[in-house]
PDB file of N, CA, C and O in Angstrom:
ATOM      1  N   UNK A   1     -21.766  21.752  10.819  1.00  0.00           N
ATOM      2  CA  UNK A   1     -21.804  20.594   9.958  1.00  0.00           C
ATOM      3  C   UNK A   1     -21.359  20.959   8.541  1.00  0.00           C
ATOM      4  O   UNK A   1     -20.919  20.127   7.748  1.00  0.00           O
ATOM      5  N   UNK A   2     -21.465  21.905   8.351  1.00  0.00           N
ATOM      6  CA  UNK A   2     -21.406  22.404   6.692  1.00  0.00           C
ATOM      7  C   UNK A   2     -19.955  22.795   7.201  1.00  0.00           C
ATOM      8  O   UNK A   2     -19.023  22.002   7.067  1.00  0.00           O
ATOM      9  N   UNK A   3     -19.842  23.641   7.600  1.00  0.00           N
ATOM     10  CA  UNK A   3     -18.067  23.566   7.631  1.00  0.00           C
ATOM     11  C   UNK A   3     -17.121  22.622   7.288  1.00  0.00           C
ATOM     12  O   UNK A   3     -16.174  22.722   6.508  1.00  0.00           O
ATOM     13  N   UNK A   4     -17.573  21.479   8.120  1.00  0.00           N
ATOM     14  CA  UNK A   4     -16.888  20.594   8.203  1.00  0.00           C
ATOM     15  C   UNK A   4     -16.936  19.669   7.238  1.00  0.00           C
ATOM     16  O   UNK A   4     -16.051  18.815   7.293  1.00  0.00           O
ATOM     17  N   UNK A   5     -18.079  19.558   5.963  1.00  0.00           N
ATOM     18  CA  UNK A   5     -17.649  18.961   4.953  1.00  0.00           C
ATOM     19  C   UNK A   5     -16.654  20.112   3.832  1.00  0.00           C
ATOM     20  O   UNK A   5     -15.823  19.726   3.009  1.00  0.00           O
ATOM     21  N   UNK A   6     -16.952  21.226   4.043  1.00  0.00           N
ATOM     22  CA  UNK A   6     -16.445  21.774   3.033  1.00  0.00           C
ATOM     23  C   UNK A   6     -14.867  21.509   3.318  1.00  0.00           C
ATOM     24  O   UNK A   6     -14.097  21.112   2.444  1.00  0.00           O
ATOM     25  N   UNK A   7     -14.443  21.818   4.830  1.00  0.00           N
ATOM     26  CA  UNK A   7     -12.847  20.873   5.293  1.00  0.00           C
ATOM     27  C   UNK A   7     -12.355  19.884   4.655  1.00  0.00           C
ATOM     28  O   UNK A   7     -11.221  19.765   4.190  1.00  0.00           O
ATOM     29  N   UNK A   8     -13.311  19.095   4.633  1.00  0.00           N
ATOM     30  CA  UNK A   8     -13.215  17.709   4.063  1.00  0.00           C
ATOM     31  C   UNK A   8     -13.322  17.456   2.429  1.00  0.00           C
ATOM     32  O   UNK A   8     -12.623  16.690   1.766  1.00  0.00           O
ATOM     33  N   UNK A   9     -14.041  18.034   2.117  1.00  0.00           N
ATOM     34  CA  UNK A   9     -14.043  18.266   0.167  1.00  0.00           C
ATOM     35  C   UNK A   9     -12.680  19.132   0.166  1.00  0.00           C
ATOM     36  O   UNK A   9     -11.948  18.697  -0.723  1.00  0.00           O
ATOM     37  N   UNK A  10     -12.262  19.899   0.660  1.00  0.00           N
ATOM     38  CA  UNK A  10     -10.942  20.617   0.834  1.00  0.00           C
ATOM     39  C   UNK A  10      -9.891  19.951   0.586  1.00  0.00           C
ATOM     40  O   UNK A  10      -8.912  20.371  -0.031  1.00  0.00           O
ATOM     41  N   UNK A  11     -10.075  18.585   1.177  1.00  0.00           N
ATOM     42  CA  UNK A  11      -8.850  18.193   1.914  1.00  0.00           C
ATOM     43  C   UNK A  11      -8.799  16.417   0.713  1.00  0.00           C
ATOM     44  O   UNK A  11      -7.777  15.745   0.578  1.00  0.00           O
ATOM     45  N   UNK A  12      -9.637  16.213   0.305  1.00  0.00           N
ATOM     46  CA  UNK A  12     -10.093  15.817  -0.913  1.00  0.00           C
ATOM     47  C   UNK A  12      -9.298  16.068  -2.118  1.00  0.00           C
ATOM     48  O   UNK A  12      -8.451  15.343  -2.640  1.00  0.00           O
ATOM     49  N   UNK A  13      -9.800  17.440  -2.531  1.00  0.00           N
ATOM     50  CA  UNK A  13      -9.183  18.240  -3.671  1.00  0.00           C
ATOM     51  C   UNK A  13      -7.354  17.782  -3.413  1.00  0.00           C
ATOM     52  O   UNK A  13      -6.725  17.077  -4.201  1.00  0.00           O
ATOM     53  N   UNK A  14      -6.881  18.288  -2.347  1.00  0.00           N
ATOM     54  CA  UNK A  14      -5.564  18.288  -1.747  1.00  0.00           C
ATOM     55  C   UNK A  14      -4.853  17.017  -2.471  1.00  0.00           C
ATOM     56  O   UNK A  14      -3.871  16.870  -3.199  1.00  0.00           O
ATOM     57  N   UNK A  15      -5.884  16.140  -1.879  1.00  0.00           N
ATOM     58  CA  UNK A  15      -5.174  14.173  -1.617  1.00  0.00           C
ATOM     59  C   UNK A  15      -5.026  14.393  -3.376  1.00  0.00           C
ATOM     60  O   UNK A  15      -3.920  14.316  -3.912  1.00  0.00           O
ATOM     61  N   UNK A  16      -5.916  14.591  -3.934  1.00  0.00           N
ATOM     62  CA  UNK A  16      -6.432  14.553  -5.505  1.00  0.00           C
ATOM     63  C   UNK A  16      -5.219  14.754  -6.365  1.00  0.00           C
ATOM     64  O   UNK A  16      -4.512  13.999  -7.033  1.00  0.00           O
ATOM     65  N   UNK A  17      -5.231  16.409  -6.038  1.00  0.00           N
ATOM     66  CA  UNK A  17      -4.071  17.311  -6.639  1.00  0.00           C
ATOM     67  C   UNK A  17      -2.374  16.398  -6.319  1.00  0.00           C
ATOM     68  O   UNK A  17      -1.503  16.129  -7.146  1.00  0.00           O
ATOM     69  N   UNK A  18      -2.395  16.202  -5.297  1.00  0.00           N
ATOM     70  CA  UNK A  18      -1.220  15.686  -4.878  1.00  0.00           C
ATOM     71  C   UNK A  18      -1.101  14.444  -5.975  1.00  0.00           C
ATOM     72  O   UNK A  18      -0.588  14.650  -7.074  1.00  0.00           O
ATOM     73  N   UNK A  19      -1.535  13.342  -5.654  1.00  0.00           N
ATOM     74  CA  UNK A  19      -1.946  12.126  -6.679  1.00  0.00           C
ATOM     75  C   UNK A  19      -1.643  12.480  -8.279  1.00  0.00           C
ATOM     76  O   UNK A  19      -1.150  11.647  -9.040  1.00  0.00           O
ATOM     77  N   UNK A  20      -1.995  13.789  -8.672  1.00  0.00           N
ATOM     78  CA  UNK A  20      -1.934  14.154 -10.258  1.00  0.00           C
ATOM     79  C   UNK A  20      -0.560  14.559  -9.882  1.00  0.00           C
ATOM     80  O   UNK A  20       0.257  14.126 -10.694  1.00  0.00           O
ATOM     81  N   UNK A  21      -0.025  15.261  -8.900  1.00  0.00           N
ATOM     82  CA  UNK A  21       1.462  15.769  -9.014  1.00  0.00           C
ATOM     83  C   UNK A  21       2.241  14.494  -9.298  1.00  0.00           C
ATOM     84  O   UNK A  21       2.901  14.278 -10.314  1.00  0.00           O
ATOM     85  N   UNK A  22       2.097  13.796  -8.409  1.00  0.00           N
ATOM     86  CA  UNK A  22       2.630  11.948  -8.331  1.00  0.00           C
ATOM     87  C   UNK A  22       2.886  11.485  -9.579  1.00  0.00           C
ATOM     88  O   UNK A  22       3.984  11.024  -9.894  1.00  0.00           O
ATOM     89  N   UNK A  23       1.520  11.612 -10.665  1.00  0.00           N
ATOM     90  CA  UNK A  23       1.715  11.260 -11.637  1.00  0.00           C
ATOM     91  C   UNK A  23       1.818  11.524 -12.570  1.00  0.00           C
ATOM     92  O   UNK A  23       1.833  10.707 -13.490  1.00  0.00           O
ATOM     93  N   UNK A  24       1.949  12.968 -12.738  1.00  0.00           N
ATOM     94  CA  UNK A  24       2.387  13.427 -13.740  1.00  0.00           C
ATOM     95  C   UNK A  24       3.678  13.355 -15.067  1.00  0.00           C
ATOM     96  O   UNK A  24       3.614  13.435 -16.294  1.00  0.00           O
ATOM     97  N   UNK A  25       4.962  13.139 -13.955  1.00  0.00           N
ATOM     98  CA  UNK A  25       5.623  12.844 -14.741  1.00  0.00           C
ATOM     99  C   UNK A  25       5.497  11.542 -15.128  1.00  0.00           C
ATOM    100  O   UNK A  25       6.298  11.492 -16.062  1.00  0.00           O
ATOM    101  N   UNK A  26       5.032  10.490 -15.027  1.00  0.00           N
ATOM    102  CA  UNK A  26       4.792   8.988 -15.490  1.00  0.00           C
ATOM    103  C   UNK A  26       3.825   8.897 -16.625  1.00  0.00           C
ATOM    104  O   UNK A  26       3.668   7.934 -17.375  1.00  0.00           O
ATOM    105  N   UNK A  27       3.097  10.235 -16.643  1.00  0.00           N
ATOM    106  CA  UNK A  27       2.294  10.411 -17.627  1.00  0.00           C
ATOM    107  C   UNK A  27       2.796  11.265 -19.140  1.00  0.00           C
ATOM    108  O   UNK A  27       2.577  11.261 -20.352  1.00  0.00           O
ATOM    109  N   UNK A  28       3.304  11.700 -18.486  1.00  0.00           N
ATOM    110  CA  UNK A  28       4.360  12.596 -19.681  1.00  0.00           C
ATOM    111  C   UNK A  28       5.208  11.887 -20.267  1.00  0.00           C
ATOM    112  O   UNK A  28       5.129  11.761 -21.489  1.00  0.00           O
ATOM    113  N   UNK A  29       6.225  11.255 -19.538  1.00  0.00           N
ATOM    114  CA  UNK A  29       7.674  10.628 -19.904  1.00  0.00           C
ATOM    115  C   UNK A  29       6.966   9.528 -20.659  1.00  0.00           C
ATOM    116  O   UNK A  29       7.428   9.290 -21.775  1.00  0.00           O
ATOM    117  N   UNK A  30       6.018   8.872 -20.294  1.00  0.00           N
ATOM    118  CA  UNK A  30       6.330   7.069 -20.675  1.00  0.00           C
ATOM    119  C   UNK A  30       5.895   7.512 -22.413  1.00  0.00           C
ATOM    120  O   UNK A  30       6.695   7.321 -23.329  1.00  0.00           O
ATOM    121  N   UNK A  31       4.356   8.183 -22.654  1.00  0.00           N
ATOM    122  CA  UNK A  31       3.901   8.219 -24.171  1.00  0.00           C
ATOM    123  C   UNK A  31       5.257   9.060 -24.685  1.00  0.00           C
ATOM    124  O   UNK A  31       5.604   8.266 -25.559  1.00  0.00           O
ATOM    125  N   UNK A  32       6.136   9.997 -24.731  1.00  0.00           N
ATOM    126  CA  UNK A  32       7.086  10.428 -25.105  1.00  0.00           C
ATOM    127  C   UNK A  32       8.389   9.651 -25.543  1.00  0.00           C
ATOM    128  O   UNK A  32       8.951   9.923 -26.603  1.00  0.00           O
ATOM    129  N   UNK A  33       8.935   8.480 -24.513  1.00  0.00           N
ATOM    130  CA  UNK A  33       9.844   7.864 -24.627  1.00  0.00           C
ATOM    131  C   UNK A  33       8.878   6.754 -25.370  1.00  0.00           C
ATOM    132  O   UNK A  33       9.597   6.074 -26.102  1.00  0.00           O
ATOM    133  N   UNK A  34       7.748   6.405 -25.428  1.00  0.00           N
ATOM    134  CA  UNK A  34       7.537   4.937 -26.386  1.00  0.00           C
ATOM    135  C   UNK A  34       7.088   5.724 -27.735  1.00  0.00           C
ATOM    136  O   UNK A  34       7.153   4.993 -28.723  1.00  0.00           O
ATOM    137  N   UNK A  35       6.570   7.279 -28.049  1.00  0.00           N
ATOM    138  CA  UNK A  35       6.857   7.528 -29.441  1.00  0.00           C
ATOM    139  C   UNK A  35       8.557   7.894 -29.831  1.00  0.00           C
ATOM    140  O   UNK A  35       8.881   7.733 -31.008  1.00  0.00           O
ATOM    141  N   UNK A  36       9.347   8.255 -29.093  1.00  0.00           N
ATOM    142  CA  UNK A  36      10.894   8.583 -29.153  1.00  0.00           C
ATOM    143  C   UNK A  36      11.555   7.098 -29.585  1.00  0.00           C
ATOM    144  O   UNK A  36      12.507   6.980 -30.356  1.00  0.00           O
ATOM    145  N   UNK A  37      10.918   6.101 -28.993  1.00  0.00           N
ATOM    146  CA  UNK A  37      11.040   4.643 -29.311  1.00  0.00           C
ATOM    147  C   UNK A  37      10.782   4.479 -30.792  1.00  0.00           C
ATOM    148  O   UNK A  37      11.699   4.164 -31.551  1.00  0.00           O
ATOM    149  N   UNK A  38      10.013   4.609 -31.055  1.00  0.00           N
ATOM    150  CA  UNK A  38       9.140   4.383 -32.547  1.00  0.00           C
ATOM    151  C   UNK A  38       9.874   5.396 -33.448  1.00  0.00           C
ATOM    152  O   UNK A  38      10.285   5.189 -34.590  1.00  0.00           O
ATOM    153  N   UNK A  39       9.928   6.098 -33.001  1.00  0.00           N
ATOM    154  CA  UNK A  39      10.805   7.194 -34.082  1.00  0.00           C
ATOM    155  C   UNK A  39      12.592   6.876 -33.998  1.00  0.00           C
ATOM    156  O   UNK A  39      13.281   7.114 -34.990  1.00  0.00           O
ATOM    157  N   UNK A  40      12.845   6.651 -33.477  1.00  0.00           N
ATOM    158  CA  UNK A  40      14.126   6.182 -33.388  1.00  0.00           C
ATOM    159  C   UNK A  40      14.535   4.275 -34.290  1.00  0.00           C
ATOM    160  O   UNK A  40      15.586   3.831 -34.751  1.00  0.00           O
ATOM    161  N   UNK A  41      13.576   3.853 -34.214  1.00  0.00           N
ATOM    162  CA  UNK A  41      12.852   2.317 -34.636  1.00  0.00           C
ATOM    163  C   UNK A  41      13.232   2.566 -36.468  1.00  0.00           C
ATOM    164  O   UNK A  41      13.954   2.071 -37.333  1.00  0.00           O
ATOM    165  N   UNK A  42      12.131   3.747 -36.303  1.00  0.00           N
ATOM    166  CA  UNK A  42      12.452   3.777 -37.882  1.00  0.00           C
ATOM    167  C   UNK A  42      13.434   4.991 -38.455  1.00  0.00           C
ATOM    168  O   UNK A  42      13.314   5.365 -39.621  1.00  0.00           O
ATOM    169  N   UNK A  43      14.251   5.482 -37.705  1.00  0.00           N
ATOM    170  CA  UNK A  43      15.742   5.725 -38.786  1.00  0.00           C
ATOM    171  C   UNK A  43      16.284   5.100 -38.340  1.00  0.00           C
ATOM    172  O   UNK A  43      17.323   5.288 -38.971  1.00  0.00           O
ATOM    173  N   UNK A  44      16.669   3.884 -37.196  1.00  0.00           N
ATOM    174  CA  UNK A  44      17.802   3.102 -37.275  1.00  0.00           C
ATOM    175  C   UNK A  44      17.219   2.197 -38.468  1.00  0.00           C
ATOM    176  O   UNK A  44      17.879   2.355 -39.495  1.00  0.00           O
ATOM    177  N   UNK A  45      16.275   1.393 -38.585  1.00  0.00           N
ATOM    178  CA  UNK A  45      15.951   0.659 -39.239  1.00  0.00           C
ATOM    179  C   UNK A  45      15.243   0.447 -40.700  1.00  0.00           C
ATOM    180  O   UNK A  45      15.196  -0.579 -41.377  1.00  0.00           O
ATOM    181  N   UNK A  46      14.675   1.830 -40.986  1.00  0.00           N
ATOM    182  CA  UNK A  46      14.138   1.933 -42.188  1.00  0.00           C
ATOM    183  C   UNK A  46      14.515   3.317 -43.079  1.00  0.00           C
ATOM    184  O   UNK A  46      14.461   3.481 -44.298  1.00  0.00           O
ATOM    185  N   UNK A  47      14.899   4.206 -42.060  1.00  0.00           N
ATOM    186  CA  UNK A  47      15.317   5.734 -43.257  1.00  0.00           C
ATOM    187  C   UNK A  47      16.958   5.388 -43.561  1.00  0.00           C
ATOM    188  O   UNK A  47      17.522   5.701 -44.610  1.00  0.00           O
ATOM    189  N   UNK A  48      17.443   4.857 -42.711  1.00  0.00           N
ATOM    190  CA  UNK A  48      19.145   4.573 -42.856  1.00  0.00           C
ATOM    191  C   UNK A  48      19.478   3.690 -43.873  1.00  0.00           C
ATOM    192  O   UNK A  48      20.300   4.014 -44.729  1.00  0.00           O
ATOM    193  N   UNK A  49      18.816   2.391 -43.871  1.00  0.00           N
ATOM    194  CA  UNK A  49      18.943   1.547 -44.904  1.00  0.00           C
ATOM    195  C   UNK A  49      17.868   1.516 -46.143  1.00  0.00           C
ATOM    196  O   UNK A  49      17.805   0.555 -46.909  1.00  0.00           O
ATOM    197  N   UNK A  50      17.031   2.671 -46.256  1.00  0.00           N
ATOM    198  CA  UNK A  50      16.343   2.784 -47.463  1.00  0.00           C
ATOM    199  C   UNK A  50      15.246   2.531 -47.378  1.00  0.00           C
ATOM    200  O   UNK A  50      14.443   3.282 -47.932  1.00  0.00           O
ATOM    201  N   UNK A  51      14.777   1.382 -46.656  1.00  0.00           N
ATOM    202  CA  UNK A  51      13.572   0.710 -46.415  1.00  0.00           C
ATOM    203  C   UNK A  51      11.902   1.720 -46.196  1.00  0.00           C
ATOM    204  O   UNK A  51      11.742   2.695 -45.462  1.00  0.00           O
ATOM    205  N   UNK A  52      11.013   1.146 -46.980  1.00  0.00           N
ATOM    206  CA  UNK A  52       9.805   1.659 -46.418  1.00  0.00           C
ATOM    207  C   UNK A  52       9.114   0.911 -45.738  1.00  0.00           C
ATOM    208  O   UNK A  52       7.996   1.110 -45.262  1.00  0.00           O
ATOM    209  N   UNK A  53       9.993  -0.264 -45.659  1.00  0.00           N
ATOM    210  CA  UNK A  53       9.150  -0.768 -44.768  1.00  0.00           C
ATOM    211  C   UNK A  53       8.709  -0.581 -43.411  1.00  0.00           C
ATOM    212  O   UNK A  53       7.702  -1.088 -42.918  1.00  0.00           O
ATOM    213  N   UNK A  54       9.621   0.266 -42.778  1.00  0.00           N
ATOM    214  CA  UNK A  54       8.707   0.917 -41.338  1.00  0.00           C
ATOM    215  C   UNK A  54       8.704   2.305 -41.095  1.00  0.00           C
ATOM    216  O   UNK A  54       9.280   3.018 -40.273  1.00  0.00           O
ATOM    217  N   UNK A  55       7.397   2.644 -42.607  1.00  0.00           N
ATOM    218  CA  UNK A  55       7.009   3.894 -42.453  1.00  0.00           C
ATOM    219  C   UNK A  55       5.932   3.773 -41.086  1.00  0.00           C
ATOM    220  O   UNK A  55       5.821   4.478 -40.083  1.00  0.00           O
ATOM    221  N   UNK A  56       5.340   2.768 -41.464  1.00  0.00           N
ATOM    222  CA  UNK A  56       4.557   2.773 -39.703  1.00  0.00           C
ATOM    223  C   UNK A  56       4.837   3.159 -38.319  1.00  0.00           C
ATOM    224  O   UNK A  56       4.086   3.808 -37.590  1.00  0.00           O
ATOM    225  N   UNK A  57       6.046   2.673 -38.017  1.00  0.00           N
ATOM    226  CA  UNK A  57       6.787   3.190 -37.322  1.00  0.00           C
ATOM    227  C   UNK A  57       6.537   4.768 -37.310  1.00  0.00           C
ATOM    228  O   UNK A  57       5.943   5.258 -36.349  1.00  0.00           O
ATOM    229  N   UNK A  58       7.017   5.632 -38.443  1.00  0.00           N
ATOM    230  CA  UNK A  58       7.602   6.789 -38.103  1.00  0.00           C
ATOM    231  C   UNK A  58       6.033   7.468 -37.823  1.00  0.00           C
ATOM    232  O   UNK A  58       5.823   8.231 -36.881  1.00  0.00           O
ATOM    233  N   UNK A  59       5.070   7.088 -38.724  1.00  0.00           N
ATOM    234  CA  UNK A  59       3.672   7.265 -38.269  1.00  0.00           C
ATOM    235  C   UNK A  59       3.045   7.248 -36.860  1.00  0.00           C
ATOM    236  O   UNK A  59       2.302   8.092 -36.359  1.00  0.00           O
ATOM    237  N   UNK A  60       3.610   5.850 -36.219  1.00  0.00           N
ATOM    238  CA  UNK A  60       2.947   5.759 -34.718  1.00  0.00           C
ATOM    239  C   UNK A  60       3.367   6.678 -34.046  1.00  0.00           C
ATOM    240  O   UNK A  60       2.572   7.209 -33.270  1.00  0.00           O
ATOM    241  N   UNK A  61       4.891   7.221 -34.125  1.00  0.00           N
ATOM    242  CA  UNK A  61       5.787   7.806 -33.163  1.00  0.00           C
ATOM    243  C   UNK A  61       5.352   9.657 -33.156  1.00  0.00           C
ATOM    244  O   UNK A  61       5.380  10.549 -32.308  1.00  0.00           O
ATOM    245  N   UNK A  62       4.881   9.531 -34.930  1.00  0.00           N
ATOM    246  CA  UNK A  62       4.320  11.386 -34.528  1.00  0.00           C
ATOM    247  C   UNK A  62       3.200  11.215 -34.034  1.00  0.00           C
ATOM    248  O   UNK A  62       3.032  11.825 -32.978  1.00  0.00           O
ATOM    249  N   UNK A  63       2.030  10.384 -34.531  1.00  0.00           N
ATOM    250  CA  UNK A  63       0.871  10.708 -33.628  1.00  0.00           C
ATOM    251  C   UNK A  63       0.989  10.141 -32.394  1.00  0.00           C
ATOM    252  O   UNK A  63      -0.069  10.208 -31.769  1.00  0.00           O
ATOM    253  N   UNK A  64       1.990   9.541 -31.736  1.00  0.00           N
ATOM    254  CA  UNK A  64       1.759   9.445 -30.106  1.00  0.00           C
ATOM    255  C   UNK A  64       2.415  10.658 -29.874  1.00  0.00           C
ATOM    256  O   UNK A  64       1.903  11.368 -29.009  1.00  0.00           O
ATOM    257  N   UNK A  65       3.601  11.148 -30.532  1.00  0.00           N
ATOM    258  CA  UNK A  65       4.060  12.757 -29.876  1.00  0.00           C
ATOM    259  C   UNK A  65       3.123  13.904 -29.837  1.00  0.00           C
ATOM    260  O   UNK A  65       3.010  14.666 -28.877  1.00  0.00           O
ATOM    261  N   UNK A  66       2.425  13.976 -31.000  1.00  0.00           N
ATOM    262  CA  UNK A  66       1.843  15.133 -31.217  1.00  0.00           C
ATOM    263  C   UNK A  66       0.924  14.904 -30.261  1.00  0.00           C
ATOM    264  O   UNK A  66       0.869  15.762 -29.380  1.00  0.00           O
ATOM    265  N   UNK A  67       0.174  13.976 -30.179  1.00  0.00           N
ATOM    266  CA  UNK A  67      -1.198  13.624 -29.297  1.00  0.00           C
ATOM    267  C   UNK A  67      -1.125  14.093 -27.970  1.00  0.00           C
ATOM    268  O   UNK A  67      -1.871  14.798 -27.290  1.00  0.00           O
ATOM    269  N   UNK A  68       0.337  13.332 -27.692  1.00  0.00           N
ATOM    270  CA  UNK A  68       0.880  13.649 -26.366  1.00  0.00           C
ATOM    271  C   UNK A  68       1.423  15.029 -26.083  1.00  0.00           C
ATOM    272  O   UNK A  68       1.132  15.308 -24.920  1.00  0.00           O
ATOM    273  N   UNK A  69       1.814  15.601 -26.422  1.00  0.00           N
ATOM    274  CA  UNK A  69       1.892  17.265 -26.743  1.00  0.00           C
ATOM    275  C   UNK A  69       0.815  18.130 -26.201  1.00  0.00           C
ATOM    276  O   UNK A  69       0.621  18.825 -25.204  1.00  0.00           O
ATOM    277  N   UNK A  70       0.002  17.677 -27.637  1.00  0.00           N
ATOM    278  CA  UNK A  70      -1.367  18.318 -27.193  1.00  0.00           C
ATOM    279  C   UNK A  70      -2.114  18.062 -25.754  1.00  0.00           C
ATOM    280  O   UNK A  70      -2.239  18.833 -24.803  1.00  0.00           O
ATOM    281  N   UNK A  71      -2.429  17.125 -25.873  1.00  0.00           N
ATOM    282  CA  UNK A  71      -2.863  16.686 -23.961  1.00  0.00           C
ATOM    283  C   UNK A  71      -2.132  17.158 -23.285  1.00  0.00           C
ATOM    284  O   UNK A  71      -2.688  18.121 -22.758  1.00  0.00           O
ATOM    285  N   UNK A  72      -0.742  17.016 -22.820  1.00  0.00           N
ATOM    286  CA  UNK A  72       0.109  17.182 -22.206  1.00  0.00           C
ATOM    287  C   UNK A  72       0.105  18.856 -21.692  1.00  0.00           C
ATOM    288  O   UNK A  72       0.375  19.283 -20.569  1.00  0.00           O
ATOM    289  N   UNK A  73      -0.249  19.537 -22.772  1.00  0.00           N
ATOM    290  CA  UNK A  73      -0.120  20.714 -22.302  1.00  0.00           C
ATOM    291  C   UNK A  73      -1.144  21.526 -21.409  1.00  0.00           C
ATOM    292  O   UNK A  73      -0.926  22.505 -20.695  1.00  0.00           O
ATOM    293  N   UNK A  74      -2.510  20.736 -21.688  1.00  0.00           N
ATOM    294  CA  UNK A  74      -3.629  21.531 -21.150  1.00  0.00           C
ATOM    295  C   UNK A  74      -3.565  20.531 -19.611  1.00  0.00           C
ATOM    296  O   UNK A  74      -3.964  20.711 -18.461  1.00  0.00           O
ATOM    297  N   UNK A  75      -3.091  19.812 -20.078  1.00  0.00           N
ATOM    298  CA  UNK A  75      -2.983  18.537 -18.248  1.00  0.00           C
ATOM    299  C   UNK A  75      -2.325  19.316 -17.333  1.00  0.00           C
ATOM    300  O   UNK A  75      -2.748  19.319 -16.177  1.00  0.00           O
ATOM    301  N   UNK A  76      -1.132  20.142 -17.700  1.00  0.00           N
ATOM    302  CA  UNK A  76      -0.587  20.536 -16.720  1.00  0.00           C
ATOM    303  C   UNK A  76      -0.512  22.036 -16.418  1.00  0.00           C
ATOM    304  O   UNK A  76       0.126  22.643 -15.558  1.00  0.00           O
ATOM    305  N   UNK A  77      -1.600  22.585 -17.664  1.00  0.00           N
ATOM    306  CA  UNK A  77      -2.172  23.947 -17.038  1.00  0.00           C
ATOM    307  C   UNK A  77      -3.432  23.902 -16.469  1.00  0.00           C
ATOM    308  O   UNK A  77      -3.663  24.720 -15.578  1.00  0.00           O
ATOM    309  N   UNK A  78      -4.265  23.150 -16.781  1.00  0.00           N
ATOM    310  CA  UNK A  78      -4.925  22.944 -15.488  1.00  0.00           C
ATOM    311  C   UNK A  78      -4.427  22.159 -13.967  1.00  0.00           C
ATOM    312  O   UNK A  78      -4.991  22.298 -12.882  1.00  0.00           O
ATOM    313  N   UNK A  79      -3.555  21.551 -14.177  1.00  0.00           N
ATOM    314  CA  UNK A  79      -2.764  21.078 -12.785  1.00  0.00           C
ATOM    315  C   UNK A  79      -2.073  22.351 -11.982  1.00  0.00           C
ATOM    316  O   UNK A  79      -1.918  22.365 -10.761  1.00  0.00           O
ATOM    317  N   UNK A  80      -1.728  23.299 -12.782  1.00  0.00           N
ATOM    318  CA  UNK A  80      -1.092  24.313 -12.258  1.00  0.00           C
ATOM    319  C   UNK A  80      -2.187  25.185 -11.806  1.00  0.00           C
ATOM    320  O   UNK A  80      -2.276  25.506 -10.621  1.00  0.00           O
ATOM    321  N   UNK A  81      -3.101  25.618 -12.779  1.00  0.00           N
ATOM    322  CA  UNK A  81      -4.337  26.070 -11.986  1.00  0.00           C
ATOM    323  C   UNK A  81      -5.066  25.435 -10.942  1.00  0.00           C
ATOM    324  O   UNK A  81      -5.422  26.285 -10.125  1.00  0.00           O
ATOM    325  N   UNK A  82      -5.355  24.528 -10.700  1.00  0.00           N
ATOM    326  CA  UNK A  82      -5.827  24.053  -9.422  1.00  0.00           C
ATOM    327  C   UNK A  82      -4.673  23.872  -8.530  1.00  0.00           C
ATOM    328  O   UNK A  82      -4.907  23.360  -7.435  1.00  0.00           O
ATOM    329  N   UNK A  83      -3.523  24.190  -8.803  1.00  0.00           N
ATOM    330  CA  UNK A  83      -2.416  24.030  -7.608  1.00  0.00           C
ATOM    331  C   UNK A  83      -2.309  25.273  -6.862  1.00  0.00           C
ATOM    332  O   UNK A  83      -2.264  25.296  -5.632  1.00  0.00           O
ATOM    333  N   UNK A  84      -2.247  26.840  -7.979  1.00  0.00           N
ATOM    334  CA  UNK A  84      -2.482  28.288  -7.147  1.00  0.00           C
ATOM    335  C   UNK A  84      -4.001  28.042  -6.427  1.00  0.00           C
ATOM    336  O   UNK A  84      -4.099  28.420  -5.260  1.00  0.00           O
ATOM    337  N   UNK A  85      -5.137  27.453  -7.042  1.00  0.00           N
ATOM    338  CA  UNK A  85      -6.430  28.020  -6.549  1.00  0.00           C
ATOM    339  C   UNK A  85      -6.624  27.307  -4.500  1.00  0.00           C
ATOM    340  O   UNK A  85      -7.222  27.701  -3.499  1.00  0.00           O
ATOM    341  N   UNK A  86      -5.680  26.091  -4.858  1.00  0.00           N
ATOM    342  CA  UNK A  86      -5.772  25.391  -3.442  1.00  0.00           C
ATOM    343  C   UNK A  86      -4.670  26.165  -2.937  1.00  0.00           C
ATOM    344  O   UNK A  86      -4.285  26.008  -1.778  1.00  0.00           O
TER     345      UNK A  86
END
């Protein structure tokens, strides 16, 4: 009986891990391309023509990069560690 859940929590982990592989890149790309958005927003539109008006812009676009950076990196070293340990 105990075997056979540990099979099964096994096989769990598996479905799990797989699912984070799935989504990983959807998790990476999208906050990257919508701060790449925002940063791009404001030099077409506000560093080119002078404007301060969408310093906001250039604001949203580093803290969704950096944010995303940071997360990003420990997401997929622990994804990689539980990918050797299974």
């Amino acid at each position: 009986m105990e075997k056979k859940n540990d099979t099964r929590k096994e096989n769990i982990q598996k479905l799990l891990l797989r699912l984070e592989l799935w989504f990983a890149p959807v998790l990476i790309i999208v906050p990257i391309g919508a701060s790449l958005f925002f940063l791009w927003d404001w030099y077409a539109r506000g560093f080119s023509t002078g404007s301060s008006v969408y310093d906001g812009e250039l604001l949203i676009g580093l803290l969704l990069l950096a944010g995303n950076l940071v997360f990003d990196v420990q997401f997929l070293r622990s994804v990689r560690m539980l990918k050797k340990k299974l």
